[in-house]
PABA-369861 format. One record per residue: residue in three letters; x, y, z of N, C-alpha, C, O in turn. Coordinates in pm, whole numbers, padded with zeros to 5 digits, always signed. Example, Ala and Ser with C-alpha at 12.3 -4.5 7.8 and 13.67 -1.06 7.14 Angstrom:
REM residues 2
ala+01319-00569+00780+01230-00450+00780+01320-00330+00780+01424-00332+00846ser+01285-00225+00708+01367-00106+00714+01290+00003+00787+01341+00114+00804
//
This chain:
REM residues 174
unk+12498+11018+12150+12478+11154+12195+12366+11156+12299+12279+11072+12319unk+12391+11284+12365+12238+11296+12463+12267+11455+12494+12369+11515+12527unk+12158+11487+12473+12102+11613+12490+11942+11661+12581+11841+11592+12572unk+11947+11734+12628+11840+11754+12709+11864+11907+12709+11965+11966+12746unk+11725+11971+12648+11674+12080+12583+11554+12130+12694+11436+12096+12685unk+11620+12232+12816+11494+12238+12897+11375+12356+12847+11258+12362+12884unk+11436+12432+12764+11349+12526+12700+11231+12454+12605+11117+12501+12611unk+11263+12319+12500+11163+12230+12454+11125+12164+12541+11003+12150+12531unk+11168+12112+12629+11096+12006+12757+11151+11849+12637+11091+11749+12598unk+11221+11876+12627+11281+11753+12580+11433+11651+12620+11512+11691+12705unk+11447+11564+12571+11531+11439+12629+11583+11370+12516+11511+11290+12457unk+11696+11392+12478+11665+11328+12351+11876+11159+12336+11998+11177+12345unk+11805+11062+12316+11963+11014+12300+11950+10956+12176+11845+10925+12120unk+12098+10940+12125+12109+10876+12029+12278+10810+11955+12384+10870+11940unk+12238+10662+11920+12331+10596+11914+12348+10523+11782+12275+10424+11792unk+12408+10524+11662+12501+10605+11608+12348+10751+11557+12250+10709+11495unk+12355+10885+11591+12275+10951+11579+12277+10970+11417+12390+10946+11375unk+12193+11003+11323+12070+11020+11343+11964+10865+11343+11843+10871+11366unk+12030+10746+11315+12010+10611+11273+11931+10549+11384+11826+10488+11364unk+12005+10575+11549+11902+10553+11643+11886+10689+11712+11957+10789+11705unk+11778+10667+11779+11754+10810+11817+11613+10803+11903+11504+10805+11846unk+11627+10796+12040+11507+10835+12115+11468+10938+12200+11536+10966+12298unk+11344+11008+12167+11291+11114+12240+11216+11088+12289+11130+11003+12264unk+11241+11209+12438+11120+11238+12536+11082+11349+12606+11161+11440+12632unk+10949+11349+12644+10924+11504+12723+10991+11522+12867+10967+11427+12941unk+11036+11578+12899+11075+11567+13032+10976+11629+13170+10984+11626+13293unk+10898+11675+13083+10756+11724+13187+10696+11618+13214+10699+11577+13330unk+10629+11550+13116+10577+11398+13096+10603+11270+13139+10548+11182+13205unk+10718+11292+13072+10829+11189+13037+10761+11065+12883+10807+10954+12859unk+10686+11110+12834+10614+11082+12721+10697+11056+12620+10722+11156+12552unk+10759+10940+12579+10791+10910+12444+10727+11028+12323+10608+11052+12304unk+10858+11098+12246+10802+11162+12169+10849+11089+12042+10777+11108+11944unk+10923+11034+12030+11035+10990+11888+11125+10830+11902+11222+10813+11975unk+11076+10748+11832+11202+10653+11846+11251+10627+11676+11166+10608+11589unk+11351+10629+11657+11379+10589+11492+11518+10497+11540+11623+10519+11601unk+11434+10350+11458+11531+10264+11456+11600+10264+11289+11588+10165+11216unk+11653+10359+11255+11674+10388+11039+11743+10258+11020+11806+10200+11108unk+11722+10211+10877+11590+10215+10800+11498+10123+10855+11449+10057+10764unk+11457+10094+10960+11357+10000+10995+11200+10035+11031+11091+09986+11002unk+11253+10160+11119+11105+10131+11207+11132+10341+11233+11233+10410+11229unk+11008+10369+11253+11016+10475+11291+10895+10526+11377+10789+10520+11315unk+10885+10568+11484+10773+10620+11530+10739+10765+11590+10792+10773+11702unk+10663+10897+11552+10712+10998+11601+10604+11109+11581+10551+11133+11473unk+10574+11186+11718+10457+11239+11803+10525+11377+11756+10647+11385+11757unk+10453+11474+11718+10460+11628+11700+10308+11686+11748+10203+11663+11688unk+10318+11736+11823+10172+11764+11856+10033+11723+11842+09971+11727+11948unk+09977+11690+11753+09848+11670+11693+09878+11593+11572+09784+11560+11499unk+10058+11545+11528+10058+11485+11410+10144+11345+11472+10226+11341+11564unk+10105+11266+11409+10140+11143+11474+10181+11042+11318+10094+11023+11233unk+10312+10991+11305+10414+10976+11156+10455+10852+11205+10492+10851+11322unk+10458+10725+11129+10566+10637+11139+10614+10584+11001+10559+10618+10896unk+10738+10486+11008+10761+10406+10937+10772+10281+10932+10720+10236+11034unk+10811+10203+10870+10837+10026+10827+10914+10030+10738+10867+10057+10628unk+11053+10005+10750+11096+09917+10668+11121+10102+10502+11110+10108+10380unk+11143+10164+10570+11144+10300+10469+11235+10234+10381+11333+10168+10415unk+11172+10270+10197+11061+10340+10203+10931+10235+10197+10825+10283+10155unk+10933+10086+10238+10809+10066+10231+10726+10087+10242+10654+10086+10143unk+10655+10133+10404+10549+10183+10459+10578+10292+10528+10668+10300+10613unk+10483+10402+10485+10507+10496+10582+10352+10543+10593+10264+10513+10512unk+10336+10631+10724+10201+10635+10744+10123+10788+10847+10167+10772+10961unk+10060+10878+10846+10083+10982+10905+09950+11024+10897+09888+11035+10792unk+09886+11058+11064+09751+11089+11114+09802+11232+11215+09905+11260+11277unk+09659+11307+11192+09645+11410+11209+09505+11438+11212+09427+11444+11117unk+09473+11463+11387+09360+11496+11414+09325+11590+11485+09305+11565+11604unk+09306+11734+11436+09278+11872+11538+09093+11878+11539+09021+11878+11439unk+09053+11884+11675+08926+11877+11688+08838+11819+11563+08810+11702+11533unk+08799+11961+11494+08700+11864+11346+08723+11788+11256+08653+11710+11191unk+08941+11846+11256+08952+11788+11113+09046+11656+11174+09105+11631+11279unk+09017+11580+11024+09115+11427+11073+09158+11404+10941+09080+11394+10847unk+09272+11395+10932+09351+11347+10800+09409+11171+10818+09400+11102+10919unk+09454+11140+10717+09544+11001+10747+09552+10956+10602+09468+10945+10511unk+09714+10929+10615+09746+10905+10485+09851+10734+10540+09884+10698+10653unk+09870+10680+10426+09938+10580+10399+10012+10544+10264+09935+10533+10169unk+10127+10525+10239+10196+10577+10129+10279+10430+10119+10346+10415+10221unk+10295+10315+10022+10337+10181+10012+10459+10251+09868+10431+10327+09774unk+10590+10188+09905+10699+10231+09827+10653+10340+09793+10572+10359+09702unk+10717+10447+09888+10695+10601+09832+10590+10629+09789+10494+10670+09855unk+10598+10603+09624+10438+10698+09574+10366+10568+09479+10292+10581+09382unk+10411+10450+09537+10354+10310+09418+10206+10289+09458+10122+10244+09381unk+10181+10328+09594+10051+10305+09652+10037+10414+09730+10130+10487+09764unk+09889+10431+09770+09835+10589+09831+09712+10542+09862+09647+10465+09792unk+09668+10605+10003+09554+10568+10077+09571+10691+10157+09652+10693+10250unk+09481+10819+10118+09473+10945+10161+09316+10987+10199+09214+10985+10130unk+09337+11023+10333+09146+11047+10365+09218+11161+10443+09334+11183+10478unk+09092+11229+10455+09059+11382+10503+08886+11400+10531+08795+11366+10456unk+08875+11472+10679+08741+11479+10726+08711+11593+10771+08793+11605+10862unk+08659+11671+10771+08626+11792+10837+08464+11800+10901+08370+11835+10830unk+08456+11778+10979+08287+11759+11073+08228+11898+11050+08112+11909+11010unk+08324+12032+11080+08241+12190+11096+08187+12189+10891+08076+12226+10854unk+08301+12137+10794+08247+12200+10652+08179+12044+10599+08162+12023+10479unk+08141+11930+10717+08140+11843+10596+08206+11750+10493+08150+11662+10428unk+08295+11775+10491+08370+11780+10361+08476+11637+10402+08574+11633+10477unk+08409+11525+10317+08516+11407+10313+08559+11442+10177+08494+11501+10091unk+08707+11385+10169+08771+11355+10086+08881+11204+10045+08980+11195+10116unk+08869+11134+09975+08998+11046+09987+09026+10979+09830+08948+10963+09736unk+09168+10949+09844+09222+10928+09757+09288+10771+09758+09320+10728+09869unk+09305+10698+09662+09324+10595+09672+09435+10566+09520+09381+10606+09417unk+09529+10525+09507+09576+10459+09420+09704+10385+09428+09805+10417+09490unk+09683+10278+09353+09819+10159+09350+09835+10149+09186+09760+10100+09101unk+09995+10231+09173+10044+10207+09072+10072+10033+09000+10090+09937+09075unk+10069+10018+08838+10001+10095+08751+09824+10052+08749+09768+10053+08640unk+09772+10027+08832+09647+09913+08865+09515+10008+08873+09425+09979+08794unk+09493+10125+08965+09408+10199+08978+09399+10317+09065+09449+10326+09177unk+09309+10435+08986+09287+10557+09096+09196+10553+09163+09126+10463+09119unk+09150+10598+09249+09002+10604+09295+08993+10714+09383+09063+10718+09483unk+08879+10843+09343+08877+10973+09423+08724+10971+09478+08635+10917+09411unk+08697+11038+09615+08549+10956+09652+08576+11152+09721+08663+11188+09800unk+08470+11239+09656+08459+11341+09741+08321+11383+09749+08230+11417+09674unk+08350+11365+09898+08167+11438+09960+08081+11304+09902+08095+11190+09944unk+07988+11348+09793+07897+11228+09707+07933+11181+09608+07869+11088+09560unk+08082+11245+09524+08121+11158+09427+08214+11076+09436+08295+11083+09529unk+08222+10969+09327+08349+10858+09302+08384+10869+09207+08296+10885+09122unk+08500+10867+09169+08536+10783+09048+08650+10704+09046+08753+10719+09111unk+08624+10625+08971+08745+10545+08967+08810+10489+08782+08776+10477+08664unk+08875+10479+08838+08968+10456+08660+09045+10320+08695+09053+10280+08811unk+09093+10260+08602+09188+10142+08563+09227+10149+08440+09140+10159+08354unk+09358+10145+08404+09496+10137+08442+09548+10277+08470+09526+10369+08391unk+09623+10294+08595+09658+10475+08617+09753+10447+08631+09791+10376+08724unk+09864+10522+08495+09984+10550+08532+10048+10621+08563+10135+10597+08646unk+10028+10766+08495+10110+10895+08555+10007+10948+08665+10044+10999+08771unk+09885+10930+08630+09783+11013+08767+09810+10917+08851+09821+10990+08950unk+09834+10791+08900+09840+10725+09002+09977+10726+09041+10002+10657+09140unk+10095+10801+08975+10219+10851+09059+10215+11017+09077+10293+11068+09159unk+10150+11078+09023+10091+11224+09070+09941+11196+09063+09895+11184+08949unk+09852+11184+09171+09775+11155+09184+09661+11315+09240+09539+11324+09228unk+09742+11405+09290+09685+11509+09327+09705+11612+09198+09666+11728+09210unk+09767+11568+09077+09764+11644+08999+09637+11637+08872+09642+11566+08772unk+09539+11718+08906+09420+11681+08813+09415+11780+08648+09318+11785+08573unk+09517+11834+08632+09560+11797+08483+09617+11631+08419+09588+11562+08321unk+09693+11620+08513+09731+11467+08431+09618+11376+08417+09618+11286+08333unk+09522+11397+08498+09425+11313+08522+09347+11295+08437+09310+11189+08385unk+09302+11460+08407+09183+11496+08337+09277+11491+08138+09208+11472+08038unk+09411+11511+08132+09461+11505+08005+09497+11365+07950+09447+11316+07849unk+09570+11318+08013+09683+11164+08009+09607+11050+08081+09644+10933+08087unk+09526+11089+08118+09437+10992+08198+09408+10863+08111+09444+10746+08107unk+09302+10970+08027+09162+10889+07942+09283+10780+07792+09237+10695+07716unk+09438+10828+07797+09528+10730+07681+09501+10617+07782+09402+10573+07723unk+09509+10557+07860+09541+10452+07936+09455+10421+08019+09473+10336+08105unk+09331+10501+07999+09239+10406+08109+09101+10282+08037+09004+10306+07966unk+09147+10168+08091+09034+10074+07988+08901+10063+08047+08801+10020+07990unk+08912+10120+08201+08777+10117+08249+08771+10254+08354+08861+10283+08432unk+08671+10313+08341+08635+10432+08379+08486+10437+08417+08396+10418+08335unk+08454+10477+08619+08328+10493+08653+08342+10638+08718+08433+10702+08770unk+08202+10659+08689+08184+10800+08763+08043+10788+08866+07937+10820+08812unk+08039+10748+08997+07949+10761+09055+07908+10874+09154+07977+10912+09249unk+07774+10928+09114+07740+11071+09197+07650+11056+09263+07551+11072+09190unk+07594+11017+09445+07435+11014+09480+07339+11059+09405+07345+11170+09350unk+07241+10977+09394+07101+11030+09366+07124+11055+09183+07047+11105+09101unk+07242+11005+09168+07219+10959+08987+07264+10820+08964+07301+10731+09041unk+07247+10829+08811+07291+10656+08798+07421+10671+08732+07464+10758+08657unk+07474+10561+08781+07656+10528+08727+07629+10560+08593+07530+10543+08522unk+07772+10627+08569+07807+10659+08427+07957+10556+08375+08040+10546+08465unk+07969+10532+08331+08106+10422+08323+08120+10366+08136+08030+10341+08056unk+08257+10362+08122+08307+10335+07968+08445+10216+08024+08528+10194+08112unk+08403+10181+07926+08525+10024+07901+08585+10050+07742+08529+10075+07635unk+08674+10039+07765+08797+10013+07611+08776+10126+07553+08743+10113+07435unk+08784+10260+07602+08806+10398+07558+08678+10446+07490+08676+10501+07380unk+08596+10427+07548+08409+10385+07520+08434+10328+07386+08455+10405+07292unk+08433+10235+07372+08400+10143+07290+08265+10091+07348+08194+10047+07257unk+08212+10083+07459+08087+10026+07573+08114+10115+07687+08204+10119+07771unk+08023+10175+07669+07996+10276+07736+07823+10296+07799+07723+10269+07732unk+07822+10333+07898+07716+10399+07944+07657+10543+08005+07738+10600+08079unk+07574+10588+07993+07547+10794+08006+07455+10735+08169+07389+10824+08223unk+07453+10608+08232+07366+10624+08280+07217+10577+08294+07181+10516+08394unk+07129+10608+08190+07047+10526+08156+06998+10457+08042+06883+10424+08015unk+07129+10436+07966+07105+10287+07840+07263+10306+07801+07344+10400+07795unk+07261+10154+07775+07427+10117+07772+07421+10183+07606+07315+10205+07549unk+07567+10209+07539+07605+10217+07373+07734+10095+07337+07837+10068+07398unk+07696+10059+07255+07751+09964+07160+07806+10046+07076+07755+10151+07037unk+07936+09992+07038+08026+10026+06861+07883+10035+06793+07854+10148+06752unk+07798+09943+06776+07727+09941+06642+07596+09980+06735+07573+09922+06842unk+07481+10125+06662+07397+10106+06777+07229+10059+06633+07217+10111+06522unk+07174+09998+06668+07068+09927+06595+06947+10044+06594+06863+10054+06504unk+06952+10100+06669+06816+10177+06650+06820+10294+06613+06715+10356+06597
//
């Protein structure tokens, strides 16, 4: 197929469509879109910039309007996650990290935490009921780091645990 859309300022062909498929501006002439399905994908929307590998292996998608900057990376769909977000006017980092069933890790502004083994929060990972409910059955190691305090962290469902400033033992002697 080929189409050319002068009201979008676009160019677009494609052979067997939607499988190959390349776009362009015709003001420009700026590559906007190439999708080789399922292989390769690459593709410009204004301020959002998306590709693929090999779908659903890798897929990957940045987005930067003046202050704010996002960028995510997503390994088999939802098995792995590498999600950051920046905003310069509020401050405000955020990112998310997890590879199913292995670990979460949330880092916002001054805090961290991280958990091991995440299974349902590390395939809904933005859902912080599962996190905060279903979490703590399955996690054998759990840190909570906040600037300007000291790590808090539990191993084997606190069985060894720490508040911070003195570790606890199953058995405590004093």
């Amino acid at each position: 197929t080929h189409t050319v859309d002068t009201r979008e300022q676009t160019e677009t062909w494609g052979f067997p469509w939607p499988f190959w498929m390349s776009q362009r501006r015709l003001d420009t002439g700026a590559r906007q879109s190439l999708r080789l399905a399922p292989f390769y994908q690459d593709r410009q929307q204004e301020d959002l910039h998306s590709r693929f590998y090999l779908w659903p292996v890798y897929r990957a998608r940045d987005q930067e309007t003046g202050a704010y900057h996002y960028t995510r990376r997503d390994l088999f769909l939802v098995m792995g996650r590498d999600i950051e977000e920046l905003n310069t006017d509020t401050h405000r980092h955020r990112q998310l990290q997890t590879l199913f069933p292995l670990f979460r890790r949330t880092v916002t502004n001054e805090r961290d935490d991280f958990s091991t083994l995440a299974l349902l929060d590390a395939l809904v990972p933005t859902n912080e009921t599962v996190a905060d409910v279903y979490g703590p059955l399955w996690q054998l190691y759990r840190r909570e780091d906040t600037a300007g305090e000291l790590s808090r962290w539990s191993l084997l469902w606190n069985l060894v645990s720490s508040d911070g400033t003195r570790v606890r033992y199953p058995i405590d002697w004093e």
